[in-house]
C-alpha positions as CSV (number, residue, x, y, z in Angstrom):
1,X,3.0,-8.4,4.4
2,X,0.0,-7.3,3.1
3,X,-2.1,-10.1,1.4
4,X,-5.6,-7.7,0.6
5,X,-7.0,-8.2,-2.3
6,X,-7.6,-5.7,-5.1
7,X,-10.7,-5.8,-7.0
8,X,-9.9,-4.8,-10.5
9,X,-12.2,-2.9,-12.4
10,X,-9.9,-4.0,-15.8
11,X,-12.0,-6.8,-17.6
12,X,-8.8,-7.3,-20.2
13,X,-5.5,-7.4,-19.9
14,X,-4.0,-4.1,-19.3
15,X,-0.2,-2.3,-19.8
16,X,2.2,-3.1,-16.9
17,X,1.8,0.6,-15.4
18,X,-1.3,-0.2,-14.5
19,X,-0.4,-3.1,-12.4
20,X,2.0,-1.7,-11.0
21,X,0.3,1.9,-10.1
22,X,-2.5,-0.7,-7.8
23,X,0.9,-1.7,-5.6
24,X,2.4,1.3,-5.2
25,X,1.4,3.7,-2.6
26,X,0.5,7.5,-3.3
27,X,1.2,8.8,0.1
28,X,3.1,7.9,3.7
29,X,0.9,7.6,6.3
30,X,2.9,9.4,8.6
31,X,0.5,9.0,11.4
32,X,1.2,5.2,11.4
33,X,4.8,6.1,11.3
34,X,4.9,8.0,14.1
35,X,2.6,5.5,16.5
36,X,4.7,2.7,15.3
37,X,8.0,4.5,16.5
38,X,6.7,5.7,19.6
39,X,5.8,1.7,20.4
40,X,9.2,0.8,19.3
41,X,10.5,3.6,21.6
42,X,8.6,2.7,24.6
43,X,9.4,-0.9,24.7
């Protein structure tokens, strides 16, 4: 698990989407994918 933590710029209390937009990743690092398969594979 990933236990980072976020620095928030938010000084309030903000609407749940913007919570949940912090936790939720834009992309798929595909390249991490990939290396991590090719371990598995090799093994």
């Amino acid at each position: 698990m990933n236990f980072d933590e976020v620095a928030s710029p938010a000084a309030t209390l903000q609407r749940l989407e913007y919570y949940t937009r912090l936790f939720i990743p834009d992309t798929i690092d595909k390249g991490r994918i990939y290396d991590l398969t090719m371990k598995i594979n090799n093994c």
